[in-house]
TORPA-4810 file (N, C-alpha, C, O; in nm, 3 decimals):
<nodes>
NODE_1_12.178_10.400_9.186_12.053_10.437_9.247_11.947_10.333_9.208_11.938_10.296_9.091_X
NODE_2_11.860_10.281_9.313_11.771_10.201_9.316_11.626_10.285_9.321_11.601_10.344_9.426_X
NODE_3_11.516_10.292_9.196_11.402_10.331_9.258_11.308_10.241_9.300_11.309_10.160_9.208_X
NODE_4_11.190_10.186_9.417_11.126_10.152_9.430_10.981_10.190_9.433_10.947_10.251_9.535_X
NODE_5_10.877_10.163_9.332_10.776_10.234_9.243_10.665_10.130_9.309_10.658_10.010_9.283_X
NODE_6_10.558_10.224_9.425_10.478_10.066_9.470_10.298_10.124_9.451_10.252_10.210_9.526_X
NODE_7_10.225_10.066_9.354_10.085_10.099_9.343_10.056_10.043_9.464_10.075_9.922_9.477_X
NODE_8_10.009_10.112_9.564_9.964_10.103_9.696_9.850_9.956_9.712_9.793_9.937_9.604_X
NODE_9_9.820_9.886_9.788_9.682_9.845_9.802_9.705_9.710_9.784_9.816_9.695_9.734_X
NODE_10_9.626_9.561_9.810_9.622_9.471_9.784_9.614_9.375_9.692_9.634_9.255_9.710_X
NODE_11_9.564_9.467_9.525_9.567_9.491_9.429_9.681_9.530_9.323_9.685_9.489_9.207_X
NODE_12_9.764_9.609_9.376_9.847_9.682_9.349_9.973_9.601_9.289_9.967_9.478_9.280_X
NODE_13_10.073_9.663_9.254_10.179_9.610_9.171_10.324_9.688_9.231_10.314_9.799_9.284_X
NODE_14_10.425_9.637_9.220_10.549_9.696_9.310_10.630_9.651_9.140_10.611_9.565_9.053_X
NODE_15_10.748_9.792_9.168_10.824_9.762_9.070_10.972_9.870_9.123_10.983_9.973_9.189_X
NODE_16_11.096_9.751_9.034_11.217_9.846_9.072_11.296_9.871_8.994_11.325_9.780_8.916_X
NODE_17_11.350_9.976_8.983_11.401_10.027_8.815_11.560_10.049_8.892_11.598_10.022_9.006_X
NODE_18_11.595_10.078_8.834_11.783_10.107_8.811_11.837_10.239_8.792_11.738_10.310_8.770_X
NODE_19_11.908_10.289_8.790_11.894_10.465_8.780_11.881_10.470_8.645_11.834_10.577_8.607_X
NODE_20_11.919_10.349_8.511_11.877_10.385_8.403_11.766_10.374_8.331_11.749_10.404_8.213_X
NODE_21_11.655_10.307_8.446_11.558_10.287_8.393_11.489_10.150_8.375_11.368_10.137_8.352_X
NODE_22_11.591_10.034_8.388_11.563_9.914_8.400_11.545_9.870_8.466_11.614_9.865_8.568_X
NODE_23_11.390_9.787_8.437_11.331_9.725_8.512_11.378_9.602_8.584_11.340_9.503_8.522_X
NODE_24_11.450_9.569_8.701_11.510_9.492_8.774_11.385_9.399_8.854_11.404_9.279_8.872_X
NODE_25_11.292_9.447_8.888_11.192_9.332_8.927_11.061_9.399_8.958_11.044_9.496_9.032_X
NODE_26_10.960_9.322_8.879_10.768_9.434_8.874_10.706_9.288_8.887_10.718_9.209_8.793_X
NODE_27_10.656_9.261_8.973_10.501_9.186_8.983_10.378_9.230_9.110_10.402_9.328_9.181_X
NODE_28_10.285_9.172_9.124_10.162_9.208_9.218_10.278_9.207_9.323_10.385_9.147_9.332_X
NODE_29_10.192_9.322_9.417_10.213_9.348_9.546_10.207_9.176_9.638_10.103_9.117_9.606_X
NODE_30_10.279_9.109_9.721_10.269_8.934_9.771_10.136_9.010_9.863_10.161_9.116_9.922_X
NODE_31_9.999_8.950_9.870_9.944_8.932_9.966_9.882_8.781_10.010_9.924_8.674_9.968_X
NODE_32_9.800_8.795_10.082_9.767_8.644_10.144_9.609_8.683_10.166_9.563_8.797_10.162_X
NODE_33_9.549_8.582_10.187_9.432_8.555_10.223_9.403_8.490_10.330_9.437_8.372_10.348_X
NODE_34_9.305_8.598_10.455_9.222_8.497_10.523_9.099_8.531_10.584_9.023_8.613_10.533_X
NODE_35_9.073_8.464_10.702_8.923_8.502_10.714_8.943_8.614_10.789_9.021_8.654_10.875_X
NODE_36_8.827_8.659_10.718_8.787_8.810_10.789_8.787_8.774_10.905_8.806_8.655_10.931_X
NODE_37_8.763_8.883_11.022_8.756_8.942_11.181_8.600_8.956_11.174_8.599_8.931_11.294_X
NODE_38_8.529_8.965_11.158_8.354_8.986_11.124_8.304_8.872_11.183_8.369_8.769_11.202_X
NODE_39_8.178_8.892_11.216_8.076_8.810_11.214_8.052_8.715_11.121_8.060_8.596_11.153_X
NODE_40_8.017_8.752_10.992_8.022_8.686_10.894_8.115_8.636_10.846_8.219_8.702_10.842_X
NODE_41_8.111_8.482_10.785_8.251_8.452_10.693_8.269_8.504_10.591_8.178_8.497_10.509_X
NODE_42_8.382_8.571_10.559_8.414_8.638_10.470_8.574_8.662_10.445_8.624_8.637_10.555_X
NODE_43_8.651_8.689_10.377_8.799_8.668_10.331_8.849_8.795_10.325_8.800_8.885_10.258_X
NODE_44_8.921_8.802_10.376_9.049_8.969_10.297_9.143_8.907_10.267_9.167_8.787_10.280_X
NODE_45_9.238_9.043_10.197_9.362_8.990_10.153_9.386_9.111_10.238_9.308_9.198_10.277_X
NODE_46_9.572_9.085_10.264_9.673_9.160_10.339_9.767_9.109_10.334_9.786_8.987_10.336_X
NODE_47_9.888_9.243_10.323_10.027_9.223_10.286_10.079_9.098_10.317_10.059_9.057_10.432_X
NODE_48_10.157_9.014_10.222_10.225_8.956_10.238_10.351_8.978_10.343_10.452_8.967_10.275_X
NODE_49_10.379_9.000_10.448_10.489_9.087_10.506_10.597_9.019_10.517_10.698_9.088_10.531_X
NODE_50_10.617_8.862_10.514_10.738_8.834_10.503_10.784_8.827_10.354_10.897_8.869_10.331_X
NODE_51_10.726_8.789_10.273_10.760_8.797_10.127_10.792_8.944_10.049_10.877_8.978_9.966_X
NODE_52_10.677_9.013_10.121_10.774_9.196_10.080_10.899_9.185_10.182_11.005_9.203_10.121_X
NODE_53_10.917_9.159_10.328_11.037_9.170_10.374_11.155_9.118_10.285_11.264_9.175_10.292_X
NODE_54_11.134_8.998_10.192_11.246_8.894_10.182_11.276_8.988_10.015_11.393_9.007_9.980_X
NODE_55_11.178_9.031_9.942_11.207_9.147_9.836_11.254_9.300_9.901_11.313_9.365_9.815_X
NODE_56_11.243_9.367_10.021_11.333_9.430_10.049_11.471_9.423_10.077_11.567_9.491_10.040_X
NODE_57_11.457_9.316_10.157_11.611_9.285_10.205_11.676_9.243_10.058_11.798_9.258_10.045_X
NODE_58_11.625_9.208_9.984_11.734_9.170_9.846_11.746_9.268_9.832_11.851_9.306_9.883_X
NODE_59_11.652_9.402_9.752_11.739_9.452_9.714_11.813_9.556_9.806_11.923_9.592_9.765_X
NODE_60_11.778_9.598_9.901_11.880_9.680_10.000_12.058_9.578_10.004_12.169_9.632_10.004_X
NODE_61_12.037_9.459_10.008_12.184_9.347_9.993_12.201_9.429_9.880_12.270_9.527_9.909_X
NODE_62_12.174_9.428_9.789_12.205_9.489_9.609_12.243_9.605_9.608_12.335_9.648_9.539_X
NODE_63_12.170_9.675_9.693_12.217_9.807_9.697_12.377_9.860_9.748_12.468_9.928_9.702_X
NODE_64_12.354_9.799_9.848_12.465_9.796_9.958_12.633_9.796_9.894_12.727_9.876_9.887_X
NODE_65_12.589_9.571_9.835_12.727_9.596_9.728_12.770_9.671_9.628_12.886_9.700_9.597_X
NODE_66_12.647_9.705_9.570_12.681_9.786_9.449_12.679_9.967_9.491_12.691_10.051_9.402_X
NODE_67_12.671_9.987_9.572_12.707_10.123_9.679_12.636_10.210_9.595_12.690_10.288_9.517_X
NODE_68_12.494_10.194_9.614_12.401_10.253_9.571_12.288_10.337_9.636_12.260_10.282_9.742_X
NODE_69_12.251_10.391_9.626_12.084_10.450_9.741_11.979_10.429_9.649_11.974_10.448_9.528_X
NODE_70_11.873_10.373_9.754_11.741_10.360_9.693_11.638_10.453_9.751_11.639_10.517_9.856_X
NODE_71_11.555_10.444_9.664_11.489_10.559_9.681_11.357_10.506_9.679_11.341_10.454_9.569_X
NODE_72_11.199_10.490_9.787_11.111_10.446_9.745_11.001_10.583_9.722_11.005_10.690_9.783_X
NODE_73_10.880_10.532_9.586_10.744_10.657_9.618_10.666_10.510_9.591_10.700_10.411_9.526_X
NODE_74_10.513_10.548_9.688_10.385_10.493_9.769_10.328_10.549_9.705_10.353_10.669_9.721_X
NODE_75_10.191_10.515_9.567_10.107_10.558_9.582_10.042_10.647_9.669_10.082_10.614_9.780_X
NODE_76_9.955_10.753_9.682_9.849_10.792_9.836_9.732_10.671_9.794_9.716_10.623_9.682_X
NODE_77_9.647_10.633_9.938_9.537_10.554_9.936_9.442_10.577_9.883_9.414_10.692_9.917_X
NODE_78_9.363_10.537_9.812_9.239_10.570_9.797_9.160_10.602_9.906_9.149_10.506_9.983_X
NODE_79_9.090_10.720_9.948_9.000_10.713_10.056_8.897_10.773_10.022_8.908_10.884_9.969_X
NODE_80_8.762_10.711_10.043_8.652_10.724_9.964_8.580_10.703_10.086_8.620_10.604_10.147_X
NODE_81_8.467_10.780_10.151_8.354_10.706_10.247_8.277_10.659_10.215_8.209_10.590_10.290_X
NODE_82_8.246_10.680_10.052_8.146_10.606_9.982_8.211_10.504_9.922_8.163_10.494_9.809_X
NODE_83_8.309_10.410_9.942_8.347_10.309_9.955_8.454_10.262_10.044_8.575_10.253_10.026_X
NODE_84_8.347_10.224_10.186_8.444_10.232_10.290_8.501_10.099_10.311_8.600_10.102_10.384_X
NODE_85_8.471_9.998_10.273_8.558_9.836_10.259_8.714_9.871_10.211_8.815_9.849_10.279_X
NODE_86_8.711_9.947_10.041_8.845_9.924_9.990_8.947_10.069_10.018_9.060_10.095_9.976_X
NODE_87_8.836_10.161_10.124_8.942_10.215_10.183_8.976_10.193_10.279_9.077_10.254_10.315_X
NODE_88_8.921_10.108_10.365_9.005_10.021_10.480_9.085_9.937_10.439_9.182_9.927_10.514_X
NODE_89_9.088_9.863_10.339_9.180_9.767_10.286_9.323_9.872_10.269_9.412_9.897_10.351_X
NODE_90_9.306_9.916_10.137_9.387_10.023_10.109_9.491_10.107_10.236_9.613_10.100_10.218_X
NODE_91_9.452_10.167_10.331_9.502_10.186_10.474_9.559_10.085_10.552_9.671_10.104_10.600_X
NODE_92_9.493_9.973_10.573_9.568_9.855_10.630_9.678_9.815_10.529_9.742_9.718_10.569_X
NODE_93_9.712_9.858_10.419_9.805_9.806_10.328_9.898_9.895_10.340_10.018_9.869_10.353_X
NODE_94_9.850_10.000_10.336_9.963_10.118_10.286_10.021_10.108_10.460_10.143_10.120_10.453_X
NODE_95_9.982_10.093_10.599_10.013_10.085_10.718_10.146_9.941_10.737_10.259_9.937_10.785_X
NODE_96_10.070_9.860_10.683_10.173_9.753_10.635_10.280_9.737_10.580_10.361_9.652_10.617_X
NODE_97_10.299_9.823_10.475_10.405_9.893_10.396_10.487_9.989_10.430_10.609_9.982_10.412_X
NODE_98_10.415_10.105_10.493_10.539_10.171_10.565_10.577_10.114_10.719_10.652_10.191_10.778_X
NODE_99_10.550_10.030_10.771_10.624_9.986_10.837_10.720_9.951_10.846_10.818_9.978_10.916_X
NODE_100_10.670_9.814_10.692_10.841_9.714_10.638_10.900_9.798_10.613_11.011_9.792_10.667_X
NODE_101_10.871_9.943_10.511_10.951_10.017_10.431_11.069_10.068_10.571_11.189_10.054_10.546_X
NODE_102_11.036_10.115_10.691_11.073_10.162_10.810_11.181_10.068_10.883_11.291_10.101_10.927_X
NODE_103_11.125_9.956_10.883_11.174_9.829_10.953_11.314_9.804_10.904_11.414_9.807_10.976_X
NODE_104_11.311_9.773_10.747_11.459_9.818_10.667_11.496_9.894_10.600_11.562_9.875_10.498_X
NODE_105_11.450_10.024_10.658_11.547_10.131_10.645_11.566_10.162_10.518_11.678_10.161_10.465_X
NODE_106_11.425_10.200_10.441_11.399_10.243_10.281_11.321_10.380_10.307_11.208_10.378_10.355_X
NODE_107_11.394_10.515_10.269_11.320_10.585_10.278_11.193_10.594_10.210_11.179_10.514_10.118_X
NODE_108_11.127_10.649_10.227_11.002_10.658_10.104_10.961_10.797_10.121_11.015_10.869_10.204_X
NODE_109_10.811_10.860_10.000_10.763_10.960_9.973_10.658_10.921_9.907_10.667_10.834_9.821_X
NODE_110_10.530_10.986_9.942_10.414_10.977_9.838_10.452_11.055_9.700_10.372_11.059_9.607_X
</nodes>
């Protein structure tokens, strides 16, 4: 059994443990930077999506040979109206995420 453990958000940190507990691979969530959609110049970050794709597909390959199931849990988003920037961020991330999570076929659960 594979768990996949992901602090939601652009910020956030992804990690994957082993059914015994070992940590098999934890760093920042991959995002990228670019210019905002606004009027103003200004920068976001957002999912890395081929670099989380290319860390799913490993370990689902891993899983596979070693005839295992993985199992993912998502943070929930922060959603705050009194801070409505990093809960749009936060939503565009977590939207980003269950997609890939969808795309290859990783169940997930908040």
């Amino acid at each position: 059994m594979f768990f996949i453990g992901i602090d939601n958000g652009v910020s956030g940190t992804i990690a994957i443990l082993n059914e015994r507990g070992k940590v098999i691979w934890y760093d920042r969530t991959p995002v990228i930077e670019q210019l905002n959609y606004t009027k103003e110049k200004a920068y976001i970050h957002r999912i890395d999506f081929m670099k989380l794709k290319e860390l799913f597909d490993d370990i689902k390959e891993r899983a596979r040979q070693q005839d295992e199931v993985i199992q993912c849990r998502i943070e929930r988003p922060m959603v705050n109206p009194k801070r409505f920037k990093a809960t749009v961020s936060a939503l565009r991330a977590l939207e980003a995420t269950q997609i890939l999570l969808e795309l290859c076929g990783i169940p997930y659960e908040f």
